[in-house]
N, C-alpha and C positions, 0 to 999 in steps of 0.2 A: 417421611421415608428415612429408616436408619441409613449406614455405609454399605454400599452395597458392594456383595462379594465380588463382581465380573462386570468388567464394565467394556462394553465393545464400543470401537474406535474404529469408522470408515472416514478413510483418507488421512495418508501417510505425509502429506505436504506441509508445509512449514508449522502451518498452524495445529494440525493432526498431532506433528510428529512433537511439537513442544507442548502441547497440553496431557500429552502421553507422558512425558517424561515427569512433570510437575505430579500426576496422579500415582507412579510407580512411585514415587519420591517419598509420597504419604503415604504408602505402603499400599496399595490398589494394586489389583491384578488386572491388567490392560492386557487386550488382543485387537490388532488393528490391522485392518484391511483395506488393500490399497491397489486398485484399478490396472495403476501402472507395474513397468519391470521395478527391478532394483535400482534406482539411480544410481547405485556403488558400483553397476556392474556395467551399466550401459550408456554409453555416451547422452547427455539433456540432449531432447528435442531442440534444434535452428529453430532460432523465431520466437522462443517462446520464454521472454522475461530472461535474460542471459545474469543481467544484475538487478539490484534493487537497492532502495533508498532507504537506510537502517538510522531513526532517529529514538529520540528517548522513552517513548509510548515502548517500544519493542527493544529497547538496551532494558530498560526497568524488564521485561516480560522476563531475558534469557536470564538477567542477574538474578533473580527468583529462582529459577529453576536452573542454576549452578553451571549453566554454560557459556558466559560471558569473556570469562580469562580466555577461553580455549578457541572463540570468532572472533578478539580483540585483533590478533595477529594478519586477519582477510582484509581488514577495514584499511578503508581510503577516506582519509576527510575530503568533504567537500565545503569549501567556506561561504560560496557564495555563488553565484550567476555569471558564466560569462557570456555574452551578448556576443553575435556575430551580424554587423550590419552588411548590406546586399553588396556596400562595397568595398570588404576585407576588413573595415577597422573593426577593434574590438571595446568591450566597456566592462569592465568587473564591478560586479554588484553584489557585495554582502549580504549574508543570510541573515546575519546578527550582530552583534556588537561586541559582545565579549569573547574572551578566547576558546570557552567551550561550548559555543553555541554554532556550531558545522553540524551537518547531517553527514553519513558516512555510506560510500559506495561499496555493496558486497556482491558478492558470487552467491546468486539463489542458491546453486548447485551442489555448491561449497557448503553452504549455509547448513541446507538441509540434510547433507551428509554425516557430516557433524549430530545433527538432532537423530538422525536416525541411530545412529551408534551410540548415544545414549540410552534408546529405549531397547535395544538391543542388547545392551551390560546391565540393564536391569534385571534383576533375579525373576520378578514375575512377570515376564511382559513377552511376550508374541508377535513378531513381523510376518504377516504375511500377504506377500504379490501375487499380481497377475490376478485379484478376485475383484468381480463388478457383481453391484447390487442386483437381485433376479426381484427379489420382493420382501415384504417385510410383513410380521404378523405382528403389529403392536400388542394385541391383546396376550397371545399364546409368549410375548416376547423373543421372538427367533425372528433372522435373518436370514435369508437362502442368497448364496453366495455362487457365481457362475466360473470357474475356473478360464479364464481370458484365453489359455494355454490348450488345455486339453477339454474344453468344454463342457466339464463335469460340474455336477452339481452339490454343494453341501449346505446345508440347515444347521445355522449355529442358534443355542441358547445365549440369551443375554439377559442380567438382572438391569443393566442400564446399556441406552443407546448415545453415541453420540457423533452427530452429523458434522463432521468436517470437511467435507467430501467439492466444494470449489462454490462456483457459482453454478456452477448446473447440477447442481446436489441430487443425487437420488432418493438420500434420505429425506431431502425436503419435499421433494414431489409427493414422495408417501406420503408425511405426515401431512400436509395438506390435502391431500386428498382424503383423509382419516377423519381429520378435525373439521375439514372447513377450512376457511379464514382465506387470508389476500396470498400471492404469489405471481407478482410481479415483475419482469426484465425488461427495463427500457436501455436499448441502445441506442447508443448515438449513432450519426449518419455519419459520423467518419470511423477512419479505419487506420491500424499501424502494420509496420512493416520493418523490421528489425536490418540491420547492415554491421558492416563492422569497419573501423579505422585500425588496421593494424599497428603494432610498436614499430620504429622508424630500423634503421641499419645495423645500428647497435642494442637494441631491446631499448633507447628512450622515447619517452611519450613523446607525440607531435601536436600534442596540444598540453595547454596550462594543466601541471594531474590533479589539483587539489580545487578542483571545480568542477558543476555542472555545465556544461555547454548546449548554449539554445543559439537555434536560426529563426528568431521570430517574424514571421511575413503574413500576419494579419490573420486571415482564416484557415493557416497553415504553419506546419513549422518542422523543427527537427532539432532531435537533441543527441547527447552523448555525454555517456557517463565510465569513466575509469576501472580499468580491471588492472589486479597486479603485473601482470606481465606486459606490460606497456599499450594493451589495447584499448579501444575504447568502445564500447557498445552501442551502437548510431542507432535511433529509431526517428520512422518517419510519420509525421501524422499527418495525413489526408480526408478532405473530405470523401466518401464515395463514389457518390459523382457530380458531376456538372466541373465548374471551372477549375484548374490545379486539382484535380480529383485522379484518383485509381482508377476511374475506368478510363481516363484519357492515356494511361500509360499501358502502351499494349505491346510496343514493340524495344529491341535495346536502343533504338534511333528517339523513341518519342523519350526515355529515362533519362539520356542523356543529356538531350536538350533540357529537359523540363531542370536537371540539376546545374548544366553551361550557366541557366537564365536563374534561378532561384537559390542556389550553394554553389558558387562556382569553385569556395574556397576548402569547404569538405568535400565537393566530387574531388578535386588532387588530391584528395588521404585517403579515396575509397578504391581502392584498385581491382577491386572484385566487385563493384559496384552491381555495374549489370547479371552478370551469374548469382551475385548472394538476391538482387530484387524478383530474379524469376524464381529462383529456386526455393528462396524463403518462405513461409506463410503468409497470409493475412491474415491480421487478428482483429477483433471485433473486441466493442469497451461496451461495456452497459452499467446499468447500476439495478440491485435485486432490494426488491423490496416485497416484506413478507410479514404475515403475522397468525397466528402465535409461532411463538420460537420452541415451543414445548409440547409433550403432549402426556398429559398424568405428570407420574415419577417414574416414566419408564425413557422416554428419551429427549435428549435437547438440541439442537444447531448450534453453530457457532462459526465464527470466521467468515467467511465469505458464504458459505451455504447459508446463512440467516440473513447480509445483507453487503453485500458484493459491491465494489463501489469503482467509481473510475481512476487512472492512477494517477492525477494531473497534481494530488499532493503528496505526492509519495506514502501514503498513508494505508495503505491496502492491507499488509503486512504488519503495521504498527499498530494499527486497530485493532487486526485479529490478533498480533498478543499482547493485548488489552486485556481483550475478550479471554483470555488464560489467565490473566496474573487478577483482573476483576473477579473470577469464577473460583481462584483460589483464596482470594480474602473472603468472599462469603462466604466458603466452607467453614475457614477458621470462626467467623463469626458465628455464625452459626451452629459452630461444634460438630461439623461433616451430616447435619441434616439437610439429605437433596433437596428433598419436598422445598423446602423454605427458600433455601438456594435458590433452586429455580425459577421461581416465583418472582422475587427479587430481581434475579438476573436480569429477566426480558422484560421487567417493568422499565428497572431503572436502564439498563442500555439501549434499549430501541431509540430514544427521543434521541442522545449522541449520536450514533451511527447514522441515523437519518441528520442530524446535524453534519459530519463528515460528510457524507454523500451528496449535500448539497456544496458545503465549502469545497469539493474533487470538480467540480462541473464549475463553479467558478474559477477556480484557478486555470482551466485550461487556456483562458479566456484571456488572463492575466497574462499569460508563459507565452502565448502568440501572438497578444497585438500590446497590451498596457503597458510591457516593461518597457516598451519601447516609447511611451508618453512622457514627456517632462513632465506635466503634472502629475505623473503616478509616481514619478522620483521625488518631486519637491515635497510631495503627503510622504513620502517613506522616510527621506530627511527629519522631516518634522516629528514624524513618528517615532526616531532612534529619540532626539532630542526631548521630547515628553516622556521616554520612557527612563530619560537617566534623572529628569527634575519627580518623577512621580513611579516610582520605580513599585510600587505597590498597590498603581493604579492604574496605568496604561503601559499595555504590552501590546506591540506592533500581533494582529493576529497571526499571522504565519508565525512567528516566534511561539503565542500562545497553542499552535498546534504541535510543530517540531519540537521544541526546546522545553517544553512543561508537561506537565501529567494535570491539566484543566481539564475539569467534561466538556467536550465539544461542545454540546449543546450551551454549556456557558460560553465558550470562545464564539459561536455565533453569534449569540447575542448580543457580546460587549464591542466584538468587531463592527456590529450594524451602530453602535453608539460611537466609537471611537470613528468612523467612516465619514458621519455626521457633522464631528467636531472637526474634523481634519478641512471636510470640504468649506465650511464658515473659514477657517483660517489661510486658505490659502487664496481667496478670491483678494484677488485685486495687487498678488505679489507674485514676484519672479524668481527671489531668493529665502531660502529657508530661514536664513536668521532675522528675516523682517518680519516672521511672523507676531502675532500679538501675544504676550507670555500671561500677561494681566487677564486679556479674555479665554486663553487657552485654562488657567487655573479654577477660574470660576467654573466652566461647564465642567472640567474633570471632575470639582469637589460636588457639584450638582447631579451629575449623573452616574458616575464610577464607583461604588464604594470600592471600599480597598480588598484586596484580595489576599485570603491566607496565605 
């Protein structure tokens, strides 16, 4: 398939709205259709993703597509973990080791406003709101579009489709039902619930700004992450139900309690507690698994419509522009032959993103009960310390997710190897520097090779 003249774009969301701007860039005429208002014009939905966690997968995605200088300005580093134990002390735990290795706190909202205003100032490119999928003719290639507003109907042509449309993709529905093949949602049985820690008297933050903050309590937990204006974005994870669950909290008597006994030290910074917990939503986490990503050379998924993941590594977002700055090297490779491209694409990315999407389900696991294990510290000590003696051969895996541009499916792999190594060295010791340097060297040089 040569470059194709029209190339239609459902869903205007982060990943939509940067994979637009990367395609207008190469001189593509893009028109993108998006469910929702104009976020420029209407306040974001409460509850839903206030900020997010902006690491180097998705810094490499917007430096590509020439928006980086212009998000620089939103970012908030976060350096590391603070810990809140049950009673008030706290623990700072680094992400990384060296000075550029922070993840960075942004404004979804912000974010994507930004992106849309680029595809906006593009000479050939098309926003247009308020339209939901009605159905799609792969073969005749048109999309019939339902005006959200006035409930009218239009039939657009398109020489290419592309599915960016969330985890509950309409486009994907189609195409699977067109093709065949897997189309998969597994959620988890818990659920979140967004809150807010307002900036303190004078607009300063009331907690540490240059961190993530977690309440870890074992099959539960609760974080918060920094907005510029001295806020901080609280979200709560619950199971659904049975013990410490969402259905036990019914009344503002039962919320209260449940925070008196479990955060006693973020219910004092939530003062709209109870108002933002009834009033908020609930949101649902799952992970989307699906296959084919394609169908012909007429349309492809991408982002979250192909394989949706949970957001326990901040990685939902960094994936999906992956999935853009990936999809724009094969073009060049390829000399802008879709056909080939596409082919390519959902070979080579499926086994990653199902890579990620296992490592999102593990970390959760990590962020509520581990961090809080001495021996999950003593293996992370250990871990910094192997990676400064072999610096081309063991990379703490979180590092290799946040901090590097590795295929996932390699960072899993070498993480289940390094997990191995770590757990031999730490039996029988209390502190990190007794580990064995002699035995730690031999299994690196035996199982690691070194990395590009």
């Amino acid at each position: 398939m040569t470059k194709p003249k029209h190339i239609v774009v459902i869903g205007a969301g982060l990943v939509g709205a940067l994979l637009a701007t990367m395609l207008t860039r190469r001189g593509y005429r893009v028109t993108i259709f998006e469910k929702r208002p104009d976020l420029r014009k209407v306040k974001i939905a409460a509850g839903k993703s206030i900020n997010l966690a902006l690491a180097e997968r998705g810094i490499h995605g917007l430096r590509m597509a020439g928006l980086f200088d212009e998000i620089e300005p939103l970012l908030i580093p976060m350096r590391g973990r603070q810990l809140h134990e049950l009673d008030g002390t706290t623990d700072f735990s680094p992400y990384g080791q060296r000075p550029g290795e922070v993840i960075y706190s942004v404004s979804r909202g912000q974010l994507n406003q930004i992106m849309l205003d680029a595809v906006e100032q593009a000479s050939d490119s098309t926003l247009v709101f308020n339209q939901e999928v009605r159905s799609i003719d792969f073969d005749a290639r048109t999309v019939t579009m339902v005006d959200t507003l006035d409930k009218k109907d239009q039939t657009v042509e398109f020489e290419f489709l592309i599915g960016a449309d969330g985890s509950g993709s309409a486009v994907r529905q189609s195409l699977i039902k067109k093709v065949g093949g897997q189309d998969r949602s597994e959620f988890l049985d818990h659920d979140y619930k967004e809150l807010n820690i307002p900036a303190g008297a004078n607009g300063e933050f009331q907690l540490e700004r240059e961190a993530l903050h977690i309440w870890p309590r074992g099959g539960f937990m609760l974080i918060a992450l920094p907005n510029l204006d001295g806020s901080f974005t609280v979200t709560l994870f619950l199971p659904r139900k049975g013990e410490n669950s969402f259905e036990q909290l019914q009344s503002p008597a039962d919320v209260l309690a449940f925070f008196k006994t479990n955060f006693p030290d973020a219910q004092a910074l939530i003062p709209e507690l109870v108002d933002d917990f009834f009033s908020n939503p609930t949101g649902q986490m799952g992970t989307v698994r699906c296959w084919p990503w394609i169908f012909r050379d007429a349309a492809m998924l991408i982002g979250d419509a192909a394989h949706g993941i949970v957001p326990f590594h901040g990685q939902g977002m960094n994936c999906g522009f992956e999935d853009c700055s990936q999809w724009c090297k094969l073009l060049d490779q390829h000399h802008d032959d879709w056909g080939a491209a596409m082919q390519e694409f959902q070979t080579n990315r499926k086994p990653d993103t199902d890579a990620i999407a296992t490592m999102a389900l593990e970390n959760y696991v990590v962020m509520r009960d581990s961090v809080r294990d001495p021996n999950y510290q003593l293996k992370k000590e250990i871990g910094f310390e192997l990676e400064r003696m072999f610096p081309q051969q063991f990379i703490p895996r979180y590092s290799m997710v946040m901090f590097h541009r590795i295929p996932y499916q390699i960072v899993l792999e070498r993480g289940l190897v390094q997990e191995k190594i770590l757990d031999k060295l730490v039996r029988g010791i209390h502190h990190a520097k007794d580990f064995d340097k002699t035995r730690a060297e031999s299994a690196i040089k035996a199982s690691l090779p070194p990395l590009s």
